[in-house]
C-alpha positions in Angstrom: 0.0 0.0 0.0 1.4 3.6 -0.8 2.2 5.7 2.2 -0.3 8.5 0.4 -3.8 6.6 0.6 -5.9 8.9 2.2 -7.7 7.8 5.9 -11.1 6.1 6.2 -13.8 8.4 7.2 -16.3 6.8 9.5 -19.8 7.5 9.3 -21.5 8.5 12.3 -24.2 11.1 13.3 -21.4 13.2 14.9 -19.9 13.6 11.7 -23.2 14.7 10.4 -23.3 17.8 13.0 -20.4 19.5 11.3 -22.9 19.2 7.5 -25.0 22.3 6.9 -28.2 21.2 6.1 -30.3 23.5 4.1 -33.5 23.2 3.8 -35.3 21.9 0.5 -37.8 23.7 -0.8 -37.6 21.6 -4.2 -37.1 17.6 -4.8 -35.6 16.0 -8.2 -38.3 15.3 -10.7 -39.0 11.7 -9.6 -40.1 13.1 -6.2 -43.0 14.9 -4.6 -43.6 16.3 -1.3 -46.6 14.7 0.7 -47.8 16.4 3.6 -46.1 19.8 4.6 -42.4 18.0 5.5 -39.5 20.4 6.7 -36.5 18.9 4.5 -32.9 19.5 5.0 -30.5 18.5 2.5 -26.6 18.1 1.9 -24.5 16.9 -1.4 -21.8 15.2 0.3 -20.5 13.3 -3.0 -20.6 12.7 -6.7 -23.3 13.6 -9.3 -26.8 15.2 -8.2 -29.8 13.1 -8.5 -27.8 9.7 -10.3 -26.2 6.9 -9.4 -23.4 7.9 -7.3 -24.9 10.8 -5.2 -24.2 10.7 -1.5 -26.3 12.9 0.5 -27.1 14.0 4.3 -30.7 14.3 4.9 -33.1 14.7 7.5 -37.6 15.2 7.4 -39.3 16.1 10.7 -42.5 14.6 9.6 -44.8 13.8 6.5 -42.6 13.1 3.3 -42.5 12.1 -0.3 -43.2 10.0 -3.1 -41.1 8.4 -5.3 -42.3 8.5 -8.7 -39.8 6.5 -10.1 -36.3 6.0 -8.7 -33.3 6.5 -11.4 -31.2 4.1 -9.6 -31.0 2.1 -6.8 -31.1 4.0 -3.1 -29.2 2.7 -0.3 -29.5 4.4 3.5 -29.1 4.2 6.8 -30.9 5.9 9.8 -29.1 7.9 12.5 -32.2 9.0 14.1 -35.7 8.7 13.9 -38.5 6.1 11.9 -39.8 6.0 8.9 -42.2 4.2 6.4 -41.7 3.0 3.1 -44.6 2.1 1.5 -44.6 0.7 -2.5 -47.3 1.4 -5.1 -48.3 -2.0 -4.3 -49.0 -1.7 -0.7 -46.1 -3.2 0.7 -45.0 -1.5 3.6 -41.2 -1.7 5.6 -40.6 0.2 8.7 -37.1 1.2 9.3 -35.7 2.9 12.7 -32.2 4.2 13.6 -29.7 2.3 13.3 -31.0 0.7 10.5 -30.8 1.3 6.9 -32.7 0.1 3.8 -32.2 -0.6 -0.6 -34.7 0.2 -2.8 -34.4 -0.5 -6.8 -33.6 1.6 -9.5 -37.7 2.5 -10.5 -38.9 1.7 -7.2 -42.1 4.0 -6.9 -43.8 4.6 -3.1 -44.1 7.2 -0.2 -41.3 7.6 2.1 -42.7 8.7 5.5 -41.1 10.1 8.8 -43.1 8.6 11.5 -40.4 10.2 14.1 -38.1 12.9 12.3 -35.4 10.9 10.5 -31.6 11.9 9.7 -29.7 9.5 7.4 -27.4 9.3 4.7 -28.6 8.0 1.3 -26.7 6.7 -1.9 -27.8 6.5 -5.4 -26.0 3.3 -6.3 
């Protein structure tokens, strides 16, 4: 190994005190708001809105809909619960400390049962 590889950052909700979160008054095109959710939102990594995005995010309540996922989404909860319900009815409930995958062209509501903060990537 070369004495230049850079350090391993470890993900943790600390490190996600030091992110300024803005707040998100507008979600890609695959996405609406449902209910009246407070959204904050920071690009951490690689292209917006495709595969290869890394994001900090946090909703106190209410959510969105998926219309139609570009490519897959992989996150993890620091805080919080929240419901993922599919077009078919299918429901998974995920709290902190856990994380979820949903396909590329997955379409449902995301829902913050108790305000959530995670990290996401487009894969």
């Amino acid at each position: 190994m070369s004495d230049h590889t850079p350090a391993a950052l470890k993900l943790a909700a600390a490190l996600l005190d030091d992110v300024d979160l803005d707040i998100s008054t507008e979600l890609p095109p695959f996405a609406r708001f449902w209910g009246e959710p407070t959204i904050r939102y920071a690009h951490l990594a690689g292209p917006r809105e495709s595969a290869g995005e890394v994001a900090a995010w946090t909703c106190d309540k209410d959510g969105f809909e998926y219309l139609g996922l570009p490519a897959a989404e992989a996150a993890f909860l620091f805080e919080g619960v929240a419901k993922l319900t599919g077009v078919d009815g299918t429901e998974t409930v995920v709290r902190a400390g856990e994380g979820y995958r949903l396909p590329a062209g997955w379409a449902g509501r995301f829902e913050a049962l108790e305000p959530v903060r995670k990290v996401f990537f487009l894969l």
